[in-house]
C-alpha positions in Angstrom: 12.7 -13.4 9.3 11.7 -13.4 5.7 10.0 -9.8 6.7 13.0 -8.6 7.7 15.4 -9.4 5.2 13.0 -8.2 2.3 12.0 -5.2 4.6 15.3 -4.0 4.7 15.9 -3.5 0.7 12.0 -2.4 0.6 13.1 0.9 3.6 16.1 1.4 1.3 14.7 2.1 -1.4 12.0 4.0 0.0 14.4 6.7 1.3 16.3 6.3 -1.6 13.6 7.0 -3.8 12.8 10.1 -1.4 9.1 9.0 0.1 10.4 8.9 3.3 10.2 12.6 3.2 7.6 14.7 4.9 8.3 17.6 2.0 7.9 14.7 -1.0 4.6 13.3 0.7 3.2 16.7 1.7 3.6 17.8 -1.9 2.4 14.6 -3.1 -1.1 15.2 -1.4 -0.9 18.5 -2.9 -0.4 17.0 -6.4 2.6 19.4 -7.0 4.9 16.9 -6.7 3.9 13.0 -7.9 7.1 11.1 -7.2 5.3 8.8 -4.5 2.7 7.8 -6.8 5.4 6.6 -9.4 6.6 4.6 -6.8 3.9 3.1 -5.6 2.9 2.3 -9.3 6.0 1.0 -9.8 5.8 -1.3 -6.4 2.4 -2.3 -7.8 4.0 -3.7 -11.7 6.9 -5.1 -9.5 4.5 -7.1 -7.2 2.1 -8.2 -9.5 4.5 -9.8 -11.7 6.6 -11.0 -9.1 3.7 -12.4 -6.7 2.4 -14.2 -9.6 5.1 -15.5 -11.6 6.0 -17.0 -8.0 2.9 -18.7 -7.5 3.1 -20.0 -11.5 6.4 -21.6 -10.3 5.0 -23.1 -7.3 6.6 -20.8 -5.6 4.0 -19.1 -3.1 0.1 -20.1 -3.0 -2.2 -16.9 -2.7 -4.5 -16.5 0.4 -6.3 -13.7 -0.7 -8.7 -12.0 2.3 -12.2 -11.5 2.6 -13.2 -7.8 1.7 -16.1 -5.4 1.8 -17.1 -2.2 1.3 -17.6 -1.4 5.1 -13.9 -2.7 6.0 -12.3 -1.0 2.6 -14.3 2.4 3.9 -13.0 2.3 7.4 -9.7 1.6 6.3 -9.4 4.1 4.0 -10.7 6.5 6.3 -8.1 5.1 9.3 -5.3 5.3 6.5 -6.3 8.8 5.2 -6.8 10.5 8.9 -3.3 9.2 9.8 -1.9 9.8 6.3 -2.8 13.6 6.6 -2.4 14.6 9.7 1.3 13.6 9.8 2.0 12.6 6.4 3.5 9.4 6.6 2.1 5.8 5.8 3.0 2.5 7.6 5.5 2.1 4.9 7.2 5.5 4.7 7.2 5.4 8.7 9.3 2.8 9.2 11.3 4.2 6.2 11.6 7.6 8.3 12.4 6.1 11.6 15.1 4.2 10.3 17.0 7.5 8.6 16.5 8.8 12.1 13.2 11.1 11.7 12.1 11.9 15.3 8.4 12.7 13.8 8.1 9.3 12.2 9.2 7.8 15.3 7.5 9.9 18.0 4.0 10.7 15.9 4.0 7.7 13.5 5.3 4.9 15.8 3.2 6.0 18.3 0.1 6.9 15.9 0.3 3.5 15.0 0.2 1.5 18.2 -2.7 3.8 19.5 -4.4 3.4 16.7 -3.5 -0.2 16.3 -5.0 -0.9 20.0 -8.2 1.7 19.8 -9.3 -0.1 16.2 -8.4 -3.7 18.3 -10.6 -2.3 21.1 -13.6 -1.6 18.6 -12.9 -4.0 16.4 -15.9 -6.6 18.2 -18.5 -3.9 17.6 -17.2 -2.7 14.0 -17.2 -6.1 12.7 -20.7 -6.7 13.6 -22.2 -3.3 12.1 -19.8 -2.0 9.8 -17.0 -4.3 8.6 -19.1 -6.7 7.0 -21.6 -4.1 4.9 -21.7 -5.4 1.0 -19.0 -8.3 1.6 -17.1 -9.5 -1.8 -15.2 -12.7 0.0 -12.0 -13.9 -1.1 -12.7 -13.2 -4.7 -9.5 -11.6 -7.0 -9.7 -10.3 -10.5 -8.5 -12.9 -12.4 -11.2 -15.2 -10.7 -13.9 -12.3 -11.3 -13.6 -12.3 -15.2 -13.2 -16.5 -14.8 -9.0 -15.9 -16.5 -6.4 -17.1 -16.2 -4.2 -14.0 -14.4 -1.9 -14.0 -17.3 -4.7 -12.7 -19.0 -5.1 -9.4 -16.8 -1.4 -9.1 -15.7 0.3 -7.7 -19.2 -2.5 -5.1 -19.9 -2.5 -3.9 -16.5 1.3 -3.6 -16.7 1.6 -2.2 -19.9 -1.1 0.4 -18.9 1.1 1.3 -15.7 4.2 1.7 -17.7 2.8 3.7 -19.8 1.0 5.9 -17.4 4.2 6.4 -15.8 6.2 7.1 -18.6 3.4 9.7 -19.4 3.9 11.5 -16.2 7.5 11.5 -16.2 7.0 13.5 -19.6 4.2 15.5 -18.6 6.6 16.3 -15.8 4.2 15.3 -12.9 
């Protein structure tokens, strides 16, 4: 329930912000246009501080997941095949089915669930060669450098902010 009710702000602004469109995230990947980027940057400030001041309050508690090399590979290489060949993520998907975009529903609905039950089908013999290559475990910045995450969040922030405020002059 929680998913849905913050999903449905979260799609709005999406197509408000105009990544829902196949033109925006086709000329996104062809770096003429960078307005998904500033939004994802964005996303990224808004969640870190948000995630975290949560979990300072008592909010939330963090369960962060195991990682690796292998898995961050094949996932990158599941999200980019998908990502360029219709040009739509998960998130812009749903964003594009919901203002009625027959390719997000009929390629990226679909290209999900297939791929969502051929990596399931694979997923025994990935894990045991691939997924699992140069594991890092559970491990998160803050407990990387041994800081407190108030330490890392306000330069990381300020760096994004200012990033973005540099391409919104450089007019990227």
């Amino acid at each position: 329930m929680i998913g849905l009710i913050l999903g449905i702000p979260f799609g709005f602004l999406l197509q408000k912000g105009g990544v829902t469109k196949y033109d925006v995230i086709i000329s996104q990947l062809l770096l003429t246009n960078f307005t998904v980027v500033k939004v994802m940057l964005s996303a990224v400030v808004t969640g870190m501080i948000g995630v975290h001041l949560f979990r300072s309050l008592g909010w939330v508690a963090l369960h962060p997941k195991t990682g690796s090399i292998g898995s961050s590979v094949i996932g990158g290489l599941i999200f980019g095949v998908g990502f360029a060949l219709l040009g739509y993520c998960p998130g812009t998907i749903a964003g594009a089915v919901g203002q009625g975009s027959l390719d997000g529903l009929l390629g990226g609905m679909a290209g999900i669930l297939v791929g969502a039950g051929l990596f399931a089908e694979a997923y025994p013999k990935l894990d045991r060669t691939i997924l699992r290559k140069a594991d890092f475990g559970e491990i998160t910045f803050p407990q990387l450098f041994k800081v407190n995450p108030w330490v890392i969040i306000p330069p990381v922030a300020i760096g994004i902010i200012l990033l973005l405020f540099w391409m919104e002059r450089a007019g990227l």
